[in-house]
BALO-887284 format. One line per 3 residues: number of its first residue (from 1); their letters; for each residue z, y, x of N, C-alpha, C, O. Coordinates in Angstrom, 2 decimals. Atoms other than C-alpha are relative to their C-alpha. Layout:
NUM = A = Z,Y,X,Z,Y,X,Z,Y,X,Z,Y,X  ...
! end
This chain:
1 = XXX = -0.49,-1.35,-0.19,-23.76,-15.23,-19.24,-1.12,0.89,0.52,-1.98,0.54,1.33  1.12,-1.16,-0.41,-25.88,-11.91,-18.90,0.40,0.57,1.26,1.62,0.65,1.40  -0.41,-0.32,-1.61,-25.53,-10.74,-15.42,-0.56,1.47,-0.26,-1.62,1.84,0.25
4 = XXX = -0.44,-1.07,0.15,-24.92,-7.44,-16.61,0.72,0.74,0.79,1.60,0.12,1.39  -0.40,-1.02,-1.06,-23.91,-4.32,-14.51,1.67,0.04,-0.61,2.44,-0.35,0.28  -0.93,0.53,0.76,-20.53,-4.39,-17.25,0.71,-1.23,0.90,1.68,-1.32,1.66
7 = XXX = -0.76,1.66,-0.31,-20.01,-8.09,-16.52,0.30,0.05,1.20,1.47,-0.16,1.55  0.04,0.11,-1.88,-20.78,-7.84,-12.51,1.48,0.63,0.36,2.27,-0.07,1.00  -0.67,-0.58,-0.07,-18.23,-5.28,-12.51,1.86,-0.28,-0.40,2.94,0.17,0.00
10 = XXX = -1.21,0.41,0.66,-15.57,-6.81,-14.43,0.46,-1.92,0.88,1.52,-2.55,0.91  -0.53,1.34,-0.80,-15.94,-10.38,-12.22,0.03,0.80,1.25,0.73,0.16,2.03  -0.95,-0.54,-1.20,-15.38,-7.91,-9.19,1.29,0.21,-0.28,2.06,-0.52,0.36
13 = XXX = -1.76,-0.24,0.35,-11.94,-6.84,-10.41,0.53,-1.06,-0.16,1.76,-1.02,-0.08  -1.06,1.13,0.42,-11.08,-10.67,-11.32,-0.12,-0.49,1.39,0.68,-1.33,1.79  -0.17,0.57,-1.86,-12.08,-11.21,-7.19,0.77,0.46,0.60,1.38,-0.11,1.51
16 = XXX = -0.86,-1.07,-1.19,-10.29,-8.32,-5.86,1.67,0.05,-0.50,2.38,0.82,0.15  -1.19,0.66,0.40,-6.83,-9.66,-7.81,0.22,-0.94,1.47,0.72,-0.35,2.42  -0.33,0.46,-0.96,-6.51,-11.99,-5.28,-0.02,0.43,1.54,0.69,0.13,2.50
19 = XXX = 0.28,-0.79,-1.33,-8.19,-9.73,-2.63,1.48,0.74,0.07,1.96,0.26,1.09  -0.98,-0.67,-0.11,-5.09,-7.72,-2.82,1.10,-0.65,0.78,1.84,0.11,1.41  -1.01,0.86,-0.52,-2.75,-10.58,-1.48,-0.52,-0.01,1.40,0.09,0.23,2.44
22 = XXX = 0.28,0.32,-1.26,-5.32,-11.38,0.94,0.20,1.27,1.40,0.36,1.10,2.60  -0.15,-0.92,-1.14,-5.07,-8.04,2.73,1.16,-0.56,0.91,0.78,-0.75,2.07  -1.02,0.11,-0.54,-1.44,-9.07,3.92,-0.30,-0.91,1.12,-0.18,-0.75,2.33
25 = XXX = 0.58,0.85,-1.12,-2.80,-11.99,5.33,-0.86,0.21,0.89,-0.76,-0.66,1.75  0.80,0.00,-1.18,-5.53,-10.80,7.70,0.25,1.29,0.65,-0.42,1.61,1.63  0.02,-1.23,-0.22,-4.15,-7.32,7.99,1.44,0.07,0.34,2.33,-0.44,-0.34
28 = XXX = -1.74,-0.40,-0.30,-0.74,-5.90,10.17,0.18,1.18,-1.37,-0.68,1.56,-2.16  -0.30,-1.23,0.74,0.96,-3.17,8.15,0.20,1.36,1.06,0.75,1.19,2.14  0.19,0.22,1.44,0.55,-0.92,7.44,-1.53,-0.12,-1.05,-1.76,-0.17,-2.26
31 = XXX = 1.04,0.29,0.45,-2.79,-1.35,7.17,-0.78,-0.92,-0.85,-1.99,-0.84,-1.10  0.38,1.03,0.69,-2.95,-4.34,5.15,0.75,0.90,-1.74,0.32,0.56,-2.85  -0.50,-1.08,0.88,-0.78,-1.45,2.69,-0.97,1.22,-0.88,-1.03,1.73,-2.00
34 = XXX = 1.50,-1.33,0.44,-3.90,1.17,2.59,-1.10,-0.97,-0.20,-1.94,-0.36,-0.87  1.06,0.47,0.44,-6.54,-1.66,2.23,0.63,-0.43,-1.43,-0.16,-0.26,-2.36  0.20,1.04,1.05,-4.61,-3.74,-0.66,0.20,1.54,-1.08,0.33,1.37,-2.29
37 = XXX = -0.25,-0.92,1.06,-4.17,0.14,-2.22,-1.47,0.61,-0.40,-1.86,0.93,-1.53  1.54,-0.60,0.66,-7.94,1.43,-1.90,-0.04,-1.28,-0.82,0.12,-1.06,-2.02  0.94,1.04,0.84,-9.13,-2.38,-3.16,0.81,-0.05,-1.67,0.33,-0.40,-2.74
40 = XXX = -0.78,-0.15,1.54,-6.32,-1.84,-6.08,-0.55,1.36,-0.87,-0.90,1.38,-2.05  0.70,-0.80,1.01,-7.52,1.44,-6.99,-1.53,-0.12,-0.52,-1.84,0.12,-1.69  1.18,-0.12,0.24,-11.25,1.01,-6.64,-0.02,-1.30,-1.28,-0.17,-0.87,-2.42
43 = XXX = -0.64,0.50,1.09,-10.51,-2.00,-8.90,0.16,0.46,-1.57,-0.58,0.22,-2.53  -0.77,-0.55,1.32,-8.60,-0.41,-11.74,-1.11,1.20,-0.20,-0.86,1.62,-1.33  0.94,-0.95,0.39,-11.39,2.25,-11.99,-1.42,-0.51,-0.56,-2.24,0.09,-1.25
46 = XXX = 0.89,0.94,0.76,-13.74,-0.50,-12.81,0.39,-0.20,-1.14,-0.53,-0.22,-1.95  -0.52,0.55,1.28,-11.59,-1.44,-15.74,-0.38,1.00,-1.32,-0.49,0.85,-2.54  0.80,-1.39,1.80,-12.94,2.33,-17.66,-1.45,-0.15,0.12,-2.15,-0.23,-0.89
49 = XXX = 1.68,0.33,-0.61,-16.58,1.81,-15.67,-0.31,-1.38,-1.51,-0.88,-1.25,-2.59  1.07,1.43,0.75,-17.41,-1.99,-17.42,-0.33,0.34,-1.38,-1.45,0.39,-1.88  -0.35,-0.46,1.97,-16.17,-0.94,-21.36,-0.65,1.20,0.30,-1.76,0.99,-0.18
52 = XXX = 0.80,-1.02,0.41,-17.64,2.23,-21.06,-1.60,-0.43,0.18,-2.40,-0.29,-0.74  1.48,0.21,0.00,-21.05,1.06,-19.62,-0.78,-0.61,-0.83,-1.98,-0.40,-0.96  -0.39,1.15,0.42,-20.62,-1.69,-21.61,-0.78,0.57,-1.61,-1.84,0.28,-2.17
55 = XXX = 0.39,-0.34,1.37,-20.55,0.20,-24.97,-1.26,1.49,-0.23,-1.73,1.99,-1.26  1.15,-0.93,-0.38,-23.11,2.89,-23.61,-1.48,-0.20,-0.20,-2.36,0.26,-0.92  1.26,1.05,-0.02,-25.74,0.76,-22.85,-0.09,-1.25,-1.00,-0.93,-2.06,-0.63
58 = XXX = -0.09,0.90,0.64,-25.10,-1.72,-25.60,0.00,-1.64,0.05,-0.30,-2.54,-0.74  -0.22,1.19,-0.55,-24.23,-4.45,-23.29,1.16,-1.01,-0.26,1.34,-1.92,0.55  -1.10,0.36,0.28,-21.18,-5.70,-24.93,-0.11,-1.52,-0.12,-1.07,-1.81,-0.84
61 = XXX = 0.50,1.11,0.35,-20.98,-9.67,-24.85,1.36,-0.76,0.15,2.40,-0.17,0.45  -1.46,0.70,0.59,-18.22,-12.26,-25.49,0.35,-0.44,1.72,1.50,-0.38,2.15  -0.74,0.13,-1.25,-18.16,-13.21,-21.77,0.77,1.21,0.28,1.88,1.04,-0.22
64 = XXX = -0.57,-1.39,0.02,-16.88,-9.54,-20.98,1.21,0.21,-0.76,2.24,0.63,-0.23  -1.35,-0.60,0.97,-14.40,-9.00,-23.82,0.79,-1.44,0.23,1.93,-1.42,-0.24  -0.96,1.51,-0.71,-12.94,-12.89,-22.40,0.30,0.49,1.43,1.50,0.70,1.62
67 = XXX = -0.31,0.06,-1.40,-12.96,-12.27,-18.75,0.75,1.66,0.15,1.74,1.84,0.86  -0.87,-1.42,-0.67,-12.03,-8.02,-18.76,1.87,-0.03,-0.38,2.44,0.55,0.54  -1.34,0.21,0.12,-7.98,-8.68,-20.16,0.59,-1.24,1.22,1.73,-1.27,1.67
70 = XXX = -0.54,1.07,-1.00,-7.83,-11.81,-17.63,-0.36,1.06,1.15,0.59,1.70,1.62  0.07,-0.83,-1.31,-8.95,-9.79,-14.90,1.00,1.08,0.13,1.63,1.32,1.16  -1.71,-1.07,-0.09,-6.11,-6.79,-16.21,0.67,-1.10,0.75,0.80,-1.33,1.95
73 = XXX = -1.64,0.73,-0.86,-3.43,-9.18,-15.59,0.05,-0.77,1.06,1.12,-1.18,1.50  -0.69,0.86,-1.04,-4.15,-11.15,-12.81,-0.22,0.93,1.27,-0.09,0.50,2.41  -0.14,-1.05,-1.05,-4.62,-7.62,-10.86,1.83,0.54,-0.21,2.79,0.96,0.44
76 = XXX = -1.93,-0.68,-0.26,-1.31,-6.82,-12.29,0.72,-0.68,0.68,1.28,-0.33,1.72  -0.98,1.12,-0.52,0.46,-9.87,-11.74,-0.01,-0.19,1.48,1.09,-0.40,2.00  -0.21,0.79,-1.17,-0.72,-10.79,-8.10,0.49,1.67,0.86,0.91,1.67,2.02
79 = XXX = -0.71,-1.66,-0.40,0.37,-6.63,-7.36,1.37,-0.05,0.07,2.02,-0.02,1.11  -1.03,0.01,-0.27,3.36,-6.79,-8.49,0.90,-0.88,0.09,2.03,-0.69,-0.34  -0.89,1.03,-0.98,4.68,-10.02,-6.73,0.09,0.57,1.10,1.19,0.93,1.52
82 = XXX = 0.12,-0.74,-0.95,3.60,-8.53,-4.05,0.89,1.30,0.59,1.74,1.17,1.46  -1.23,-1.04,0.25,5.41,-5.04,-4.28,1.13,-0.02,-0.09,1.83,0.95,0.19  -1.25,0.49,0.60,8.32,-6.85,-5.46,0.82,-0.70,1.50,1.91,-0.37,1.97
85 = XXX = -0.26,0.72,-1.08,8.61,-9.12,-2.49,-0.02,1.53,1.60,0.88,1.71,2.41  -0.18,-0.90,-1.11,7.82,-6.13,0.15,1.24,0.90,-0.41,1.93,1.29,0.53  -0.52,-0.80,0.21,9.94,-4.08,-1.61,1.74,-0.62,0.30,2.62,0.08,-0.21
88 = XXX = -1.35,0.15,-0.01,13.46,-5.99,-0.57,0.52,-0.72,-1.51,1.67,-1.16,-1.55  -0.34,0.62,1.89,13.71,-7.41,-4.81,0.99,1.21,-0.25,2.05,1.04,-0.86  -0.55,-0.77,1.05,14.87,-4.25,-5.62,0.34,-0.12,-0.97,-0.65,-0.48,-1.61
91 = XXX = -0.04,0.30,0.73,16.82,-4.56,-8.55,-0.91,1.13,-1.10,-1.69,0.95,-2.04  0.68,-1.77,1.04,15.51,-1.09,-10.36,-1.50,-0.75,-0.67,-1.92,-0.88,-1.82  1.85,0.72,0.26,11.59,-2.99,-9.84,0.14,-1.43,-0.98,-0.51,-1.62,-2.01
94 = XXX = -0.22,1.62,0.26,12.75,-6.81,-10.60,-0.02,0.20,-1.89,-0.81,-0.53,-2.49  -0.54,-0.11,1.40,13.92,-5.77,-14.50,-1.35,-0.07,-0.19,-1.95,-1.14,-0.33  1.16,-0.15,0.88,10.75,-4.24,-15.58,-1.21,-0.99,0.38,-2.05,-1.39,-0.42
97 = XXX = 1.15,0.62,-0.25,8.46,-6.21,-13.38,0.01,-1.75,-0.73,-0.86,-2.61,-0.69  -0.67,1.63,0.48,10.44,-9.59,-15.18,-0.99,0.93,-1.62,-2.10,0.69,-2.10  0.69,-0.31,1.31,9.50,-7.65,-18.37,-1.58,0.01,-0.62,-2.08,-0.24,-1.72
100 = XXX = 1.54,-0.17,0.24,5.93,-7.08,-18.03,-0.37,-1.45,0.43,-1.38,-1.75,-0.21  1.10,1.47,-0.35,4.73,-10.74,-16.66,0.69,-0.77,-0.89,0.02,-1.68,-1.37  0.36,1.01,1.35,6.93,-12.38,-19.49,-0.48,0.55,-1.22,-0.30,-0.16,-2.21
103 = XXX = 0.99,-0.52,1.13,4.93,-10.26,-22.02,-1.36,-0.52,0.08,-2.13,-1.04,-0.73  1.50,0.75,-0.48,2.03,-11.26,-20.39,-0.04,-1.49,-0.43,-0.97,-2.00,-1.05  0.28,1.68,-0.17,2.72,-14.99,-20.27,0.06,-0.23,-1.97,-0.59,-1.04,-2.64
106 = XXX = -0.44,0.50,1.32,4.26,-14.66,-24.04,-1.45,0.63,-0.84,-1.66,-0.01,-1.87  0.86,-0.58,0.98,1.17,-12.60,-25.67,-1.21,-1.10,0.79,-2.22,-1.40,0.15  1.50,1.34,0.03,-1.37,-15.46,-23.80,0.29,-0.99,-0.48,-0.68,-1.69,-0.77
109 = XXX = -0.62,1.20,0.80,0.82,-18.17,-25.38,-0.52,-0.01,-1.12,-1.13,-0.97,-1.60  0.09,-0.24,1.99,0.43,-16.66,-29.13,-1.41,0.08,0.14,-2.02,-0.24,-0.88  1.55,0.20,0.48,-3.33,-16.38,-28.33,-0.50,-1.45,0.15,-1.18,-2.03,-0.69
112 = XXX = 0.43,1.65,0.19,-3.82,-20.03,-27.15,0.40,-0.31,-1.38,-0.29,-1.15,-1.96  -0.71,1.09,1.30,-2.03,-21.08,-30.26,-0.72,0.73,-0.72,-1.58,-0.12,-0.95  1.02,-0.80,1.59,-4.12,-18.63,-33.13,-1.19,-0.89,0.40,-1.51,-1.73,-0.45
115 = XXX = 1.53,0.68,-0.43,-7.56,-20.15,-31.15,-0.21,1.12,-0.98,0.42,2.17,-1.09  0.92,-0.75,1.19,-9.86,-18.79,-34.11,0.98,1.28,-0.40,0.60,2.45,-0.32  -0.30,-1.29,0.34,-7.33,-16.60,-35.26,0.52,1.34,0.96,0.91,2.33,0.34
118 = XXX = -0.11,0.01,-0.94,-6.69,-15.24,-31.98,-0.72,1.87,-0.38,-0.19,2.88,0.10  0.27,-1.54,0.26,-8.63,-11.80,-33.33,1.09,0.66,-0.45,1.16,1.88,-0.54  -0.77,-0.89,0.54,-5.84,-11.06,-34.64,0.62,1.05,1.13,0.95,2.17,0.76
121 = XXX = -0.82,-0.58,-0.84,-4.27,-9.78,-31.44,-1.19,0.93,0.59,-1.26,1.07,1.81  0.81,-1.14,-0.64,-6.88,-7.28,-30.77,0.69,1.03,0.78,1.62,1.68,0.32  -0.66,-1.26,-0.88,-6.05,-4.84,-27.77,-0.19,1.37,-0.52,-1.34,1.83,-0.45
124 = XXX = -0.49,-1.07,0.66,-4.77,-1.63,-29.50,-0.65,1.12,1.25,-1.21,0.96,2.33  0.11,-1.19,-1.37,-5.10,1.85,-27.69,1.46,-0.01,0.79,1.49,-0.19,2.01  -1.38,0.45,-0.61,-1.22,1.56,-26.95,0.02,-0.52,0.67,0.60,-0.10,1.68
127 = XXX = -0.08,1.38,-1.21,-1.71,-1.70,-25.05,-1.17,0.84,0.92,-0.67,1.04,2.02  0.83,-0.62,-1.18,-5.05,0.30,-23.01,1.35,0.94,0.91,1.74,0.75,2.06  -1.29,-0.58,-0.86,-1.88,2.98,-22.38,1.30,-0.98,0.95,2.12,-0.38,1.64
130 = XXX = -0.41,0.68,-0.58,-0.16,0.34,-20.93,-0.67,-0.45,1.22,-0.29,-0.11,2.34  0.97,0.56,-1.41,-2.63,-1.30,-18.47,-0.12,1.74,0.71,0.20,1.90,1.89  -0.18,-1.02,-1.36,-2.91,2.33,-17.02,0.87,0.37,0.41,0.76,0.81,1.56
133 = XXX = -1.14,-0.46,-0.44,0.31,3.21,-16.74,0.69,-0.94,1.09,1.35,-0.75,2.11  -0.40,1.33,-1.48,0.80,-0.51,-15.06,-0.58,0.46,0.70,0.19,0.79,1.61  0.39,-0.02,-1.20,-1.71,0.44,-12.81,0.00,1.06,0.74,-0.31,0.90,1.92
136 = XXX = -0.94,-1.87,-0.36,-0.44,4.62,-12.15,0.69,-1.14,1.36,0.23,-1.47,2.46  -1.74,0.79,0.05,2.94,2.44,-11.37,-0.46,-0.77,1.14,0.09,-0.59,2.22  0.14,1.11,-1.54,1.29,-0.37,-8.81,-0.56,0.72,1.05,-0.19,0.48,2.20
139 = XXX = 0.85,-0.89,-1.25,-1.00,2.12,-6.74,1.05,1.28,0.50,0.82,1.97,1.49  -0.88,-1.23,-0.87,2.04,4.76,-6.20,1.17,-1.08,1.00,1.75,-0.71,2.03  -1.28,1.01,-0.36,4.58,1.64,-5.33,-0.66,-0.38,1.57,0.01,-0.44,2.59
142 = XXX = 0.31,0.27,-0.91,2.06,0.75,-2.95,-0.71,1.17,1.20,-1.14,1.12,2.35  0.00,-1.28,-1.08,1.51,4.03,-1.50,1.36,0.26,0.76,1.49,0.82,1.85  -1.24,-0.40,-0.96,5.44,3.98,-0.89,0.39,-1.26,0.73,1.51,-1.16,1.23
145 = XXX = -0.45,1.01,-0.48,5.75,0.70,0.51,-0.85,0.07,1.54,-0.37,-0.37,2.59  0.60,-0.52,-1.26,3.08,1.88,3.19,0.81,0.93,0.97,1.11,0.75,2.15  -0.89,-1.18,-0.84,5.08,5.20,4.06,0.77,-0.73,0.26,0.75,-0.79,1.49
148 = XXX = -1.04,-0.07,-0.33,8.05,3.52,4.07,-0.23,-0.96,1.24,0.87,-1.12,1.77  0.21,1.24,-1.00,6.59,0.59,7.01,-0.37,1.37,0.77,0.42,1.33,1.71  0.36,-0.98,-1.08,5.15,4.07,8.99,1.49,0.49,0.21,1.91,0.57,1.37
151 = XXX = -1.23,-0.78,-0.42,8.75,5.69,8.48,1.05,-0.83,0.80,1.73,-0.39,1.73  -0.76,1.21,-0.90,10.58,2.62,9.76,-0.27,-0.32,1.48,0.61,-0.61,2.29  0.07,-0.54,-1.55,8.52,2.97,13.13,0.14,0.87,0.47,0.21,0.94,1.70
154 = XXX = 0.10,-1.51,-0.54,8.64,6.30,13.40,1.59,0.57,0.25,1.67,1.37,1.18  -1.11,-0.12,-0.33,12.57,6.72,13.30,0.55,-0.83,0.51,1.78,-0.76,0.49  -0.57,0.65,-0.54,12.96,3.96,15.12,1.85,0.00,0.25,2.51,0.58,1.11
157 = XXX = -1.46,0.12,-0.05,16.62,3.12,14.51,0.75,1.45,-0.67,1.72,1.21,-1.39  -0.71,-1.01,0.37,17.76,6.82,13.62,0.41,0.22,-2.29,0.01,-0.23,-3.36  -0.47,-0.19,1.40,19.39,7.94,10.36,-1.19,1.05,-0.16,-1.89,1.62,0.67
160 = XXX = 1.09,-1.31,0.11,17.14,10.34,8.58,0.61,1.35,-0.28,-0.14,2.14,-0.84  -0.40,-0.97,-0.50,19.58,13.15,9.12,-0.44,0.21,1.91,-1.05,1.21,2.29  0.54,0.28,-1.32,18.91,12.29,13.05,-0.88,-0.05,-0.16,-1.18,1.06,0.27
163 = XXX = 1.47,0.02,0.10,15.57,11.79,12.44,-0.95,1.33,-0.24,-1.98,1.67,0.35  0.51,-1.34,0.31,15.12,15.33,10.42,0.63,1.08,1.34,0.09,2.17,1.53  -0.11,-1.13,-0.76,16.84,17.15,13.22,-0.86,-0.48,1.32,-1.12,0.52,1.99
166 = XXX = 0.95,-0.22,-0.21,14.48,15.64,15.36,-1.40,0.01,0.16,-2.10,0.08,1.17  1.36,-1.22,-0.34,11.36,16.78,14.35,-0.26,1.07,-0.50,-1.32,1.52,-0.94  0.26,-1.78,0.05,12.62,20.36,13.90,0.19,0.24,1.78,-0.39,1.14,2.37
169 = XXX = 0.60,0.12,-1.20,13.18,19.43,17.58,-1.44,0.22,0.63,-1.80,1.02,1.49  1.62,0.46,-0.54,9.60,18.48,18.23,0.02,-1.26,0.53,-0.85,-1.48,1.37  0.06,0.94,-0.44,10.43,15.25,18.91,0.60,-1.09,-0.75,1.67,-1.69,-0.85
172 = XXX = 0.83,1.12,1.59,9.22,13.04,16.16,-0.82,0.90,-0.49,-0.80,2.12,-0.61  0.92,-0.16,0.91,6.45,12.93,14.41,0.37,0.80,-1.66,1.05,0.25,-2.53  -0.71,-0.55,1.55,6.90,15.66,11.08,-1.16,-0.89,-0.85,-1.12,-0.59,-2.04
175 = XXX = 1.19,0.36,1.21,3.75,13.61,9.28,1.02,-1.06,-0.58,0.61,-1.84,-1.43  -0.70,1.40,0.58,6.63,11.09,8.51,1.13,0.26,-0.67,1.78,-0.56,-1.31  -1.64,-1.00,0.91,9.61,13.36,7.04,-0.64,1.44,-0.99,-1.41,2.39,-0.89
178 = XXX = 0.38,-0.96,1.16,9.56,15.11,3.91,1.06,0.45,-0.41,1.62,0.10,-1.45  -1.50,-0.42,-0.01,12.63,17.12,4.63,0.69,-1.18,0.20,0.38,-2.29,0.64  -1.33,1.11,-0.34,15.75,15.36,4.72,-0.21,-1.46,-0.15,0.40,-2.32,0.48
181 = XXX = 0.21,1.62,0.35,14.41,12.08,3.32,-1.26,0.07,0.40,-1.85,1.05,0.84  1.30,0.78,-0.49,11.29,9.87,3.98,-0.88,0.25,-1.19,-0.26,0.13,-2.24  1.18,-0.35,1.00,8.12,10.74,1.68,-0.37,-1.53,-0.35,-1.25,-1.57,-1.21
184 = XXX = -0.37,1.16,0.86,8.44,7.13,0.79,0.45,-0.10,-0.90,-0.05,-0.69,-1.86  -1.29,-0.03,1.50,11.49,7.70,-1.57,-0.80,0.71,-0.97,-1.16,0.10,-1.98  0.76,-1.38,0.87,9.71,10.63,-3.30,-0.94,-1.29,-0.25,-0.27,-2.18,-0.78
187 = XXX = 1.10,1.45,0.66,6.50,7.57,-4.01,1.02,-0.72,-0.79,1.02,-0.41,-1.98  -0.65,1.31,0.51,8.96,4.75,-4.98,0.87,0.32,-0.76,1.33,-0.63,-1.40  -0.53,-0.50,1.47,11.00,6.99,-7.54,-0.96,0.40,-0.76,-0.68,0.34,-1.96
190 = XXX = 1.10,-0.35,0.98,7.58,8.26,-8.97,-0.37,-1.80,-0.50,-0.36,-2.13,-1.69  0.57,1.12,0.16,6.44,4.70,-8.88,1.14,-0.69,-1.09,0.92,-0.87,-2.29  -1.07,0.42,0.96,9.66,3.33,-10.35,0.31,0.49,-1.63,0.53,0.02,-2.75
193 = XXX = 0.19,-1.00,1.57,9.68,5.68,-13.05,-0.77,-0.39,-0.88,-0.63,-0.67,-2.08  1.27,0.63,1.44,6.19,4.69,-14.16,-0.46,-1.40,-0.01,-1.51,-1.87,-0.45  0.12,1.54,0.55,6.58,1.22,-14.17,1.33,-0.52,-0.79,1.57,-1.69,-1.08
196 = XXX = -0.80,0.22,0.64,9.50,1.61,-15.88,-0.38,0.43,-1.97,-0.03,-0.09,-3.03  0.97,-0.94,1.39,7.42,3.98,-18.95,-0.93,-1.76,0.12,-0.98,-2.30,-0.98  1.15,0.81,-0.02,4.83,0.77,-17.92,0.75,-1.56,-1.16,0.16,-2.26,-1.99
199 = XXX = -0.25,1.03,0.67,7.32,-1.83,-19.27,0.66,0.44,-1.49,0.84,-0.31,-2.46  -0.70,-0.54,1.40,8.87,0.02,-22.10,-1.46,0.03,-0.78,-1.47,-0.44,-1.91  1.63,0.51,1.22,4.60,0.04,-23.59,-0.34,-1.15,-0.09,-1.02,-1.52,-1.04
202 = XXX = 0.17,1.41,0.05,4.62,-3.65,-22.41,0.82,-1.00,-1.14,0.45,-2.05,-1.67  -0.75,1.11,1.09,7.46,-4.96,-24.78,-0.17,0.93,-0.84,0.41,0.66,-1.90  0.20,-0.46,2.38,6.53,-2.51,-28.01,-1.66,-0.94,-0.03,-2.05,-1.67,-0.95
205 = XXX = 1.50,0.40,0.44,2.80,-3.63,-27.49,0.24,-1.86,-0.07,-0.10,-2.55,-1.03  -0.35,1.33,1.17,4.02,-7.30,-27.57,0.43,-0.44,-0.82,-0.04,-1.33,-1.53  -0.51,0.24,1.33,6.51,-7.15,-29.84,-1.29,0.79,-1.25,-1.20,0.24,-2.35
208 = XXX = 0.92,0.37,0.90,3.79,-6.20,-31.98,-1.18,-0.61,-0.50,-1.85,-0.42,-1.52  1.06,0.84,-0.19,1.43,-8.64,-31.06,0.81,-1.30,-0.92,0.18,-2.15,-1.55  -0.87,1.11,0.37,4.50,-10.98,-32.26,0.10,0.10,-1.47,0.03,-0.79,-2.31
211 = XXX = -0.39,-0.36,1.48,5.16,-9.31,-35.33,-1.31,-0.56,-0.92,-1.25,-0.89,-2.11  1.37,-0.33,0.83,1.36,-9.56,-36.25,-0.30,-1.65,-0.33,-0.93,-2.16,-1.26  0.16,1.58,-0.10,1.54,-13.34,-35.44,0.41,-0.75,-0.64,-0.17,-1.80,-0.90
214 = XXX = -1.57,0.39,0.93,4.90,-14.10,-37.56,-0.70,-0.77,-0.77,-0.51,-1.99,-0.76  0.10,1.21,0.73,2.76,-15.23,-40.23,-0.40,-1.25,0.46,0.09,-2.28,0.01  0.81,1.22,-0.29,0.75,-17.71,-38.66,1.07,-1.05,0.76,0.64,-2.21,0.84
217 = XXX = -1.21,0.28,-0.52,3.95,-18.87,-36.98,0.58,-1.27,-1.38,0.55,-2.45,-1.03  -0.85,0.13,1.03,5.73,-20.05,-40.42,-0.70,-1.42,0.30,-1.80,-1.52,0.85  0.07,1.23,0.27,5.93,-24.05,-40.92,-0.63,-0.02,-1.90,-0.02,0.66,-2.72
220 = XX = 0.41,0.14,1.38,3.91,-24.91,-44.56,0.94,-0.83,-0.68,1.13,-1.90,-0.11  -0.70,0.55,0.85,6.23,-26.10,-47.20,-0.90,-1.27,-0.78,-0.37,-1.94,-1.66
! end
């Protein structure tokens, strides 16, 4: 392997997949919330950095176009266990997030099995609209899963009607109320939303990874 600025870049993002878990572990919240969200975004901004530098500089090489799709998903995947699990198993999250990791597991299945023919499943622009929209979708979820661990100390016990009257009081913190509700909700319906757009590009872009596969599928007479 060429130890390419590309490549370097693209085996940081397959480190900082797991870095993301590890925040929880060495970090209280919600601070283990704002580290696993900078190391998720700085991350996912590598993923336009490598391919662009990549095809800029004419560094393009088969390690790279192998390791940058494994590195997508195992930032997605170890995200949104994560999210999923802080988040209570929301059912709203659980659907789509079930949708997107068995697309995942089912479109690496059909490539083990092509081997050689395995070009066939070339990543479309559709499927790129997907990986960003997954990753829109994991970096707002985890912006509301932060607020919502600050809003949970901060109203200590109160409803957030009690809570909004007081800090028109002056007594609470207003950096934690966004009007009547918690500036959490407002994140985790944006977030919900676009990981819901995230799994609706996840099952057309496999179902046509499937469709494309069909033949090679068929038993020979």
């Amino acid at each position: 392997m060429t130890w390419s600025l590309p490549n370097i870049l693209t085996v940081l993002r397959l480190l900082a997949a797991p870095g993301v878990a590890v925040m929880f572990l060495y970090f209280h919240r919600p601070w283990a919330d704002w580290f696993a969200l900078a190391l998720f975004i700085m991350a996912a901004v590598t993923d336009y950095f490598d391919g662009y530098l990549a095809r800029l500089w004419k560094q393009e090489s088969k390690f790279g176009a192998m390791l940058d799709p494994i590195a997508d998903k195992a930032m997605v995947v170890i995200a949104l266990v994560i999210i999923t699990g802080y988040s209570g198993m929301n059912p709203w999250l659980i659907l789509p997030v079930t949708v997107i990791l068995f697309r995942e597991v089912f479109v690496s299945g059909l490539r083990e099995f092509l081997g050689a023919k395995a070009g066939l499943l070339k990543v479309t622009k559709l499927a790129k609209w997907k990986t960003t929209a997954q990753m829109v979708a994991i970096a707002i979820l985890f912006l509301g899963t932060g607020l919502e661990h600050l809003e949970g100390i901060a109203r200590q016990g109160m409803t957030w009607e009690q809570y909004a009257q007081a800090v028109s009081a002056g007594e609470a913190d207003p950096i934690r109320s966004c009007g009547m509700r918690g500036c959490s909700s407002y994140a985790t319906w944006v977030g919900l939303a676009m990981i819901w757009v995230a799994a609706a590009l996840t099952f057309i872009t496999g179902w046509d990874y499937f469709r494309k596969a069909m033949p090679f599928l068929k038993d020979e007479k």
